[in-house]
C-alpha positions as CSV (number, residue, x, y, z in Angstrom):
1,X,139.6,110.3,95.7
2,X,138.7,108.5,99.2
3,X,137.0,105.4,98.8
4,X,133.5,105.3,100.0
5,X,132.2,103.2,102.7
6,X,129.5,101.1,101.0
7,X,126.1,100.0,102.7
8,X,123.4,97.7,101.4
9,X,120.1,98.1,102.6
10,X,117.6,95.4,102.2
11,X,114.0,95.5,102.2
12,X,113.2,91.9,103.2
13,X,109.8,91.3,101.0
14,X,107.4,88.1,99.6
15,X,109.0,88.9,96.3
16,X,105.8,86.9,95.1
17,X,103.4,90.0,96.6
18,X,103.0,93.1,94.6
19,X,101.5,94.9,97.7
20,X,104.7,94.9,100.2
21,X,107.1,95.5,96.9
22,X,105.5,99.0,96.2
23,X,107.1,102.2,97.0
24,X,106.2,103.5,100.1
25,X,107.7,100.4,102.3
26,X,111.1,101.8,100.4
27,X,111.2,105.1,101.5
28,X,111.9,104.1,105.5
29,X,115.2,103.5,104.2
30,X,115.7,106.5,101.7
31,X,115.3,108.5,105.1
32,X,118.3,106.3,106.5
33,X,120.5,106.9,103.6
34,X,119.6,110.8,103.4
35,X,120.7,111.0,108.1
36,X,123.6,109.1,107.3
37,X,125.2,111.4,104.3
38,X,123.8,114.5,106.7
39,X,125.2,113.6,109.7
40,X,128.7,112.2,108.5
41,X,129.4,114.6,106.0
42,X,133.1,114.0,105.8
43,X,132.9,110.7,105.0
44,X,132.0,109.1,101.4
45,X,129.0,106.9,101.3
46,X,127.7,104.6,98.3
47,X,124.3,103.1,99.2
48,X,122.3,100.0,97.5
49,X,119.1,99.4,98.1
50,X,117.7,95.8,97.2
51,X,114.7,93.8,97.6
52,X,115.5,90.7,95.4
53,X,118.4,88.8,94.2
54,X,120.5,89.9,97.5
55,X,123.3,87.4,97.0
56,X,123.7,88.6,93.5
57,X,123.7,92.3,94.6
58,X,126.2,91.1,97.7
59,X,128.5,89.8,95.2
60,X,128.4,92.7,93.0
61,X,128.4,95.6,95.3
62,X,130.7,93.7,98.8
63,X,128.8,96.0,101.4
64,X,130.9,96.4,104.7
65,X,127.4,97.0,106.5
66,X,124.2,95.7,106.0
67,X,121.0,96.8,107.2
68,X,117.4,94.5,106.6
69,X,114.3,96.1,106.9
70,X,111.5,93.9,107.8
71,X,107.7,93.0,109.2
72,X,106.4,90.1,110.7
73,X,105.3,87.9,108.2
74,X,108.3,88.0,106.6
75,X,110.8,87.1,109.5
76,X,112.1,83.5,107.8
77,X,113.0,86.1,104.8
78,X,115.5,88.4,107.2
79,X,116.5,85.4,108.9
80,X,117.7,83.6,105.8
81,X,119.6,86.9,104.8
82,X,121.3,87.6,107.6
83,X,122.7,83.7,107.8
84,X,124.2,84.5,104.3
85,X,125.8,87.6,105.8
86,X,127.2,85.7,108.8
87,X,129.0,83.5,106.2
88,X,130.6,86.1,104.9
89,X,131.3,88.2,107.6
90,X,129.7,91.2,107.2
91,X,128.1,93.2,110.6
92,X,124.1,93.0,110.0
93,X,121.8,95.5,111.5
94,X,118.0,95.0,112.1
95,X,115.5,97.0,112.0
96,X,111.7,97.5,111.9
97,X,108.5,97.5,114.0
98,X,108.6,93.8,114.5
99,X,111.8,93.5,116.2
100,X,111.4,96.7,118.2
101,X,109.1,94.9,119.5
102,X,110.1,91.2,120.1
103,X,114.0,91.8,119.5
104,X,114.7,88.5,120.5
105,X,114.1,87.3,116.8
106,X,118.2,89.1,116.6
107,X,120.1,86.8,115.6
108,X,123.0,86.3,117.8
109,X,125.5,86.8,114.6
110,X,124.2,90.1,114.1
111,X,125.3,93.2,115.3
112,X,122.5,95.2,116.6
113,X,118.6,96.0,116.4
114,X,117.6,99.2,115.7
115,X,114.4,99.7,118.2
116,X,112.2,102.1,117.6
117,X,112.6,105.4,115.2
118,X,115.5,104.1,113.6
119,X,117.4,107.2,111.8
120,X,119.6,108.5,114.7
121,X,120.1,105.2,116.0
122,X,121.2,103.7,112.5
123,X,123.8,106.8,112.2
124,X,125.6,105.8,115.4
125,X,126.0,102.1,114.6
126,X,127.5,103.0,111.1
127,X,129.9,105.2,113.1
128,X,130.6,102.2,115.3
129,X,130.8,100.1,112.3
130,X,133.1,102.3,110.0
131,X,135.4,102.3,113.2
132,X,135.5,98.6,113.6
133,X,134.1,99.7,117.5
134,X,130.9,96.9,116.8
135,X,131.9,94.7,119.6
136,X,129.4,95.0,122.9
137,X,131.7,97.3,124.9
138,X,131.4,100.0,122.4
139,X,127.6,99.4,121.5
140,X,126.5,99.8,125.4
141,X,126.3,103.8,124.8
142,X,123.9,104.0,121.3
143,X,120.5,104.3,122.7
144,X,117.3,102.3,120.9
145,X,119.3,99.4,120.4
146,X,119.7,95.1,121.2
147,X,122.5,93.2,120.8
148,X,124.0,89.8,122.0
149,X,126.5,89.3,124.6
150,X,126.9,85.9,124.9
151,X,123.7,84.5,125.2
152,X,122.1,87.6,126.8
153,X,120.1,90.1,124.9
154,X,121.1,93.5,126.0
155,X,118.6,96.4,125.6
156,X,120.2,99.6,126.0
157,X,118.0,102.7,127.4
158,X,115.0,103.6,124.7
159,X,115.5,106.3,122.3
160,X,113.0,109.2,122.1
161,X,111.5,109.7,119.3
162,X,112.5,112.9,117.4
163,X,111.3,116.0,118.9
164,X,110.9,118.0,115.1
165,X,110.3,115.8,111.9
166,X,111.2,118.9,110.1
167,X,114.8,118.0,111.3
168,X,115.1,115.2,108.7
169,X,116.5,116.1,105.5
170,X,114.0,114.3,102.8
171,X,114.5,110.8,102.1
172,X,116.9,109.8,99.6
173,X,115.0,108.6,96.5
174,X,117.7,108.6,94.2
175,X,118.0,104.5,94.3
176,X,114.2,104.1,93.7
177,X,112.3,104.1,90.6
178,X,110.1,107.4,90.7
179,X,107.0,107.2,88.7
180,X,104.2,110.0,88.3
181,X,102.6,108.6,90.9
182,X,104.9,108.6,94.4
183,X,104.3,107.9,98.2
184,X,105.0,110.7,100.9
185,X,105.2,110.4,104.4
186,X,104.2,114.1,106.2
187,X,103.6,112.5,110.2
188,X,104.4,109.6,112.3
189,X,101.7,107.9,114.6
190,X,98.5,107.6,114.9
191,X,95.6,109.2,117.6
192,X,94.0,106.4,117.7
193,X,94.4,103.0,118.8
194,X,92.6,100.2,117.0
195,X,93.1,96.7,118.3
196,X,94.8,95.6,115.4
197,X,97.1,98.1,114.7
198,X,101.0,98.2,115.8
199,X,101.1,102.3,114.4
200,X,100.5,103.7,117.5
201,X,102.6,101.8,119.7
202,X,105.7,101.8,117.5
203,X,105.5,106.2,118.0
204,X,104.9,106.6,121.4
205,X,103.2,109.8,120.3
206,X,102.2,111.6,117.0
207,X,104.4,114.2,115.1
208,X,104.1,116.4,112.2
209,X,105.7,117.8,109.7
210,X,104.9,121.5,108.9
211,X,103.2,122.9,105.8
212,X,106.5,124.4,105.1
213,X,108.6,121.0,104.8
214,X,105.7,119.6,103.4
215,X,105.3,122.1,100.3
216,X,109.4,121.7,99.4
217,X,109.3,118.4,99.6
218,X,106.1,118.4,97.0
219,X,108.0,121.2,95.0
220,X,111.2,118.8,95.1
221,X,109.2,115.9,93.8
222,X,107.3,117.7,91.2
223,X,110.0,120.1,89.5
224,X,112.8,117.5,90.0
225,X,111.0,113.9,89.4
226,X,108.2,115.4,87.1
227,X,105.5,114.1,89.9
228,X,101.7,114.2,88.9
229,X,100.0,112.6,91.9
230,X,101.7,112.1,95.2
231,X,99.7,109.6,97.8
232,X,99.9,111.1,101.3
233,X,100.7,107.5,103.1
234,X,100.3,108.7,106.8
235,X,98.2,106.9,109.2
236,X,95.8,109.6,109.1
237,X,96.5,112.5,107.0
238,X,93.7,114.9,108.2
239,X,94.5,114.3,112.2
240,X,95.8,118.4,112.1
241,X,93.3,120.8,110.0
242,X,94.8,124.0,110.6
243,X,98.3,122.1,108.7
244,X,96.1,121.1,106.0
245,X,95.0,124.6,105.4
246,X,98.4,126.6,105.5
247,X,99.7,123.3,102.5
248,X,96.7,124.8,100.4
249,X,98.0,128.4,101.0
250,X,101.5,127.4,100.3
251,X,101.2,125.3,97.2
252,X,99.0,128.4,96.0
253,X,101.6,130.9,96.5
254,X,104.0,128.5,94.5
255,X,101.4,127.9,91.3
256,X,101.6,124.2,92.7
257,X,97.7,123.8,93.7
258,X,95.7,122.1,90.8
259,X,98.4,121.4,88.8
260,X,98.8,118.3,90.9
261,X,96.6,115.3,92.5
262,X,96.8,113.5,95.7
263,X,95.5,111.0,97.5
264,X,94.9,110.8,101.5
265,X,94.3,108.4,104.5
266,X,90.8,109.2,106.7
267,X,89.1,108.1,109.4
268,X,85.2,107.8,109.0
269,X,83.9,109.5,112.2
270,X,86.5,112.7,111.2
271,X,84.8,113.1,108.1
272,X,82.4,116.3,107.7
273,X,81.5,118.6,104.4
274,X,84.0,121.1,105.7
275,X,86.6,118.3,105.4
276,X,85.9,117.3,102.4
277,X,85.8,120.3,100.4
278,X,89.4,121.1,102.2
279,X,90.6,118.2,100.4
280,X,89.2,118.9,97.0
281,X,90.6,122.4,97.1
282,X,93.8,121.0,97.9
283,X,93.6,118.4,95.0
284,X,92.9,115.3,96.8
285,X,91.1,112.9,94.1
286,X,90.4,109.9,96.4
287,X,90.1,108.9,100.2
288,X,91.3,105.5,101.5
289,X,89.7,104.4,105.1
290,X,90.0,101.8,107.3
291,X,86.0,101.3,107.5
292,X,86.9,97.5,109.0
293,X,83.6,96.4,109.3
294,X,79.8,97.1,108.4
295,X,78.9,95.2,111.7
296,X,78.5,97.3,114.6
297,X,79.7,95.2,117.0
298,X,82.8,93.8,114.9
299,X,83.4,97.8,113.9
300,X,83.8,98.2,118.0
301,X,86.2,95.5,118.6
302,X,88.2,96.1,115.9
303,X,88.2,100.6,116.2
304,X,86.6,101.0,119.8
305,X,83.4,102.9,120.6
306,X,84.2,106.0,118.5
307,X,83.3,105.4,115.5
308,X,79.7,103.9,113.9
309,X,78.4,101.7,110.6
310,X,76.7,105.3,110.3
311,X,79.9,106.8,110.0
312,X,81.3,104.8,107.8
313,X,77.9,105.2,105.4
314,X,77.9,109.0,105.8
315,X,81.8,109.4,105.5
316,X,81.3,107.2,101.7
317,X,78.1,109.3,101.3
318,X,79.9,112.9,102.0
319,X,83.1,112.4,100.0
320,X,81.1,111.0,97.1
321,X,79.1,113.8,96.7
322,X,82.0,116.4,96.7
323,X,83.1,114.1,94.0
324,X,86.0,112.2,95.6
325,X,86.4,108.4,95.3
326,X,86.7,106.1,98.3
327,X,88.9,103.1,98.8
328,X,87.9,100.9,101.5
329,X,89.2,98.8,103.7
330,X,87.7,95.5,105.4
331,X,88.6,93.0,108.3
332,X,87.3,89.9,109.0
333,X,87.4,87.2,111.6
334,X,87.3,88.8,114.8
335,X,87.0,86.3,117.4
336,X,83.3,86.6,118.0
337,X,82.3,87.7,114.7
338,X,79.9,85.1,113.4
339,X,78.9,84.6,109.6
340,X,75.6,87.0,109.9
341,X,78.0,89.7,110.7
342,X,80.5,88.8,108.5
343,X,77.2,89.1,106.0
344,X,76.6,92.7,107.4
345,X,79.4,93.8,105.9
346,X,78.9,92.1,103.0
347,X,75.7,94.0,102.2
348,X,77.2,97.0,103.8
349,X,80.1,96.9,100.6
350,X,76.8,96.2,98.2
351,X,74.7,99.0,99.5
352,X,77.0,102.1,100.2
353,X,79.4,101.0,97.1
354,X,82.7,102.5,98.0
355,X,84.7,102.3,94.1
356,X,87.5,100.4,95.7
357,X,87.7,97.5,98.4
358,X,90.5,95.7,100.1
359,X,89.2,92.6,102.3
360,X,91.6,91.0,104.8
361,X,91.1,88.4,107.6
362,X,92.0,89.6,111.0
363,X,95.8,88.7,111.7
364,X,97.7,89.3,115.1
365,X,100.5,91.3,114.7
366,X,103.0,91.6,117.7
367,X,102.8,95.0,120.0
368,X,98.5,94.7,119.4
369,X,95.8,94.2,121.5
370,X,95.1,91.2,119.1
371,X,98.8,89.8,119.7
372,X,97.7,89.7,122.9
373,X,94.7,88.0,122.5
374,X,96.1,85.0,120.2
375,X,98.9,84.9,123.1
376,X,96.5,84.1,125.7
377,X,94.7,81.3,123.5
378,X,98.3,79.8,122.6
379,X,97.6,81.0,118.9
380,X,100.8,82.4,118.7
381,X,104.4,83.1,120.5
382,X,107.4,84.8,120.9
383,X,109.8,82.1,120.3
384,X,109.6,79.0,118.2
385,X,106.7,80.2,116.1
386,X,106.1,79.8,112.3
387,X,105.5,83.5,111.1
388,X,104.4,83.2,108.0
389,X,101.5,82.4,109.5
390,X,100.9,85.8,109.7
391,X,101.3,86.2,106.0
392,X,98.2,88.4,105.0
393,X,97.6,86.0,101.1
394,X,95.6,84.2,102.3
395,X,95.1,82.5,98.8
396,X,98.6,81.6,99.5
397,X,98.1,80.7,103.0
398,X,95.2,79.0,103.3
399,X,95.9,75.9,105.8
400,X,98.7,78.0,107.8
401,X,97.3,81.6,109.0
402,X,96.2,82.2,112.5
403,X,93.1,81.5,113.1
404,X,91.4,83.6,116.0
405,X,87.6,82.7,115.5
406,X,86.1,81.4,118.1
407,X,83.3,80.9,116.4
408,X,83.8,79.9,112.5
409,X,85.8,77.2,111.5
410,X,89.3,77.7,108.9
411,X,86.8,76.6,105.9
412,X,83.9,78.7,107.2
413,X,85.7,81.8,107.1
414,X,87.5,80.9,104.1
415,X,84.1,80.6,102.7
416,X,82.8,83.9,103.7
417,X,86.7,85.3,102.4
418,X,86.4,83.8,99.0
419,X,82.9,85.5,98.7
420,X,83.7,89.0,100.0
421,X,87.1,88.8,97.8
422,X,84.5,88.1,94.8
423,X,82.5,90.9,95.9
424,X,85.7,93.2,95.9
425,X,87.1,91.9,92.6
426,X,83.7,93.1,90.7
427,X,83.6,96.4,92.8
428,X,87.4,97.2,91.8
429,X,86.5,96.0,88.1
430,X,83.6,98.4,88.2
431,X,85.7,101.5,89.4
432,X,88.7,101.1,87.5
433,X,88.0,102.7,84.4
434,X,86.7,106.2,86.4
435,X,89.6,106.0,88.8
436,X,92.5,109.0,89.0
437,X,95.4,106.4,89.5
438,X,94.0,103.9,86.7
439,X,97.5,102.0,86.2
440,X,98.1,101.0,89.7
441,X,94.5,99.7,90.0
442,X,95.2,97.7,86.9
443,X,98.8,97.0,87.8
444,X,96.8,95.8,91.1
445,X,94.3,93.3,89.1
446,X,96.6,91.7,87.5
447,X,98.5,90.5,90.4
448,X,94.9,89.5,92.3
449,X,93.7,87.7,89.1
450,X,95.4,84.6,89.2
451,X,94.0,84.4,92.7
452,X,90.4,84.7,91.7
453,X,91.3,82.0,88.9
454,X,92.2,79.4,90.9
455,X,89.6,80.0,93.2
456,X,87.2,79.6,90.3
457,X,88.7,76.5,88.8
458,X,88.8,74.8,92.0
459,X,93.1,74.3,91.8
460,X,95.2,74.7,94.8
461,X,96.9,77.5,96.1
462,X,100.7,78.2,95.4
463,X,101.6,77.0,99.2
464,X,99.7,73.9,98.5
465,X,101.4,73.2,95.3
466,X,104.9,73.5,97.1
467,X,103.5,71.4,100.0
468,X,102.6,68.9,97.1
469,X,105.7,68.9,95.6
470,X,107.8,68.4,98.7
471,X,105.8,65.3,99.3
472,X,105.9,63.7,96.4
473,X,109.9,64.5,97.3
């Protein structure tokens, strides 16, 4: 029996938040393990998939490859991995939207960045790796990659991005826990190009899967992993109408349709009555959107000039009366956003009442107009910068994220943060008990609880503790 070539792929997480540990930030790498068993089909391959205890599953499992899979806030996380690899001598490749975009953070130990769509390019470095051929001579003809030669980064030529999504064989989900409730991924890329957002500029353009691969892939999860609601996680679902409408037909022809919920992405200014009874006949229960802001002019710095606060109202207004449920989601702290329009919003969230609400502060993530912006005030930088300032917990982060205001000091728009948060945490409380997926909105309460509490009781936050501590040291 030949011995199998054995890969670990980590997903490097803030094992302390429940929101970057969930499934869908998994399945990036179920599609890496499912193009390298289809495109190396002579060659055994055992897979591990980790997000925790990596030493532990290092020892246990002795990869002879190692792929981390991370985002910007957690940088220090895939840093600190890859050192431990380096000691024991095992090649380390990177991938991810933040170092396709500044692949500098590569540690000169490791043996590539994967840049860009990462599936073709990750096959051809496990080739190189399973035939020792890692060294920079043999990388300098795999497109979409960096590397270190010396102490010169080398960029090879950018790969496209795939031409057919349908091409992909499904992602292996055989490592991951698969609950009733799973993640799908059914496009890449986004139309649209909101200042915050790295989604468009990570695809250089938007691709779809058909109705066809959709529908097996649905059939696959349901028959095989007993799925009951499946959460469409593309950046905006509804972007292609005509695909939406041949999935209905399909999943109808199969005795699929009704027998299983979803949930979908949206984008206010898309949303219509026609729309909306498309979803409900194809089983969608509830509609998350980016609504950003209930200030116009915050909503056009954040989303440009094509969408409106009246959008936003009659997109919550529509969808509730065809009887789906709305999850929204809120950014604040633009740069020139002052407290009355931080308060907009505010009464915006009281008055329209979407049944769930997610409330961030504005944070600039590399490869976004926002980047930018926080580049050209010194905010931020390529090299020798803290990233975890970029870590989105805020009630873990409260003296180190990037502040952009321009206007509101850290406390001010803490102030106005702690209050919106309040506002969502009674909002969420109120719509849990109606809601289709009523255990993850729970599973998500509990985790934001303790957040609320020691806001409430006035004690610090967990980074302030550890600051604490290591003073006191």
């Amino acid at each position: 029996m030949p011995i199998p070539f054995r890969i670990l792929l980590v997903n490097a997480v803030g094992t302390h938040s429940w929101m970057e540990r969930r499934q869908p930030s998994m399945l990036g790498l179920g599609y890496l393990m499912s193009s390298v068993r289809h495109a190396i089909p002579d060659t055994t391959f055992e897979f591990r998939v980790v997000d925790e205890n990596v030493r532990q599953a290092a020892d246990q499992f002795k990869p002879q490859l190692v792929g981390i899979s991370f985002v910007s806030q957690n940088v220090n996380i895939a840093l600190r991995y890859a050192e431990e690899f380096e000691r024991r001598r095992i090649p380390v490749v990177m991938g991810g939207v933040h170092i396709s975009v500044i692949p500098r953070c590569l540690p000169k130990s490791a043996m590539a960045a994967c840049r860009g769509e990462g599936e073709q390019t990750f096959v051809e470095l496990v080739k190189a790796a399973m035939g020792g051929n890692a060294s920079g001579q043999n990388l300098k003809t795999i497109q979409g990659i960096a590397y270190w030669e010396g102490d010169t980064l080398v960029q090879n030529e950018d790969r496209s991005c795939l031409a057919d999504l349908d091409s992909l064989p499904f992602p292996d989900r055989s490592l991951f826990p698969i609950y009733s409730h799973t993640p799908i991924f059914t496009s890449r890329g986004c139309p649209y190009r909101c200042t915050f957002c790295s989604t468009a500029r990570f695809w250089d353009k938007v691709r779809f899967n058909s109705a066809g691969y959709i529908a097996d892939e649905i059939d696959l999860l349901v028959r095989q992993y007993g799925a009951k609601f499946i959460s469409f996680y593309d950046d905006l679902f509804i972007a292609k109408i005509d695909r939406i409408e041949a999935l209905i037909r399909l999943l109808e022809k199969r005795r699929l349709l009704n027998k299983i919920g979803f949930s979908c992405n949206c984008r206010a200014n898309l949303v219509n009555h026609d729309l909306a009874a498309m979803l409900v006949r194809l089983g969608v229960k509830y509609v998350t959107m980016g609504l950003e802001s209930g200030d116009e002019q915050t909503l056009r710095y954040l989303k440009g000039d094509n969408v409106t606060v009246a959008q936003n109202r009659d997109a919550i207004r529509i969808l509730r009366e065809h009887g789906l449920r709305t999850n929204a989601y809120i950014i604040i702290g633009a740069p020139r956003e002052t407290g009355a329009q931080i308060m907009n919003t505010y009464n915006f969230i009281r008055q329209y009442k979407p049944d769930l609400v997610e409330v961030n502060i504005l944070a600039p993530f590399p490869g976004t107009p926002v980047w930018d912006y926080a580049k050209s005030r010194n905010l931020v930088s390529e090299e020798s910068f803290d990233w975890n300032k970029l870590n989105n917990c805020i009630y873990n982060n409260t003296d180190n994220f990037v502040l952009l205001s321009e206007v509101l000091d850290r406390a001010t728009l803490i102030r106005y943060y702690k209050k919106l948060r309040r506002l969502q945490f009674r909002r969420n409380l109120c719509g849990i008990y109606r809601h289709p997926l009523l255990i993850d909105i729970a599973r998500m309460l509990i985790n934001i609880i303790p957040q609320y509490c020691r806001q409430w009781l006035h004690l610090p936050s967990r980074s302030q503790s550890l600051a604490a501590k290591k003073a006191g040291a």
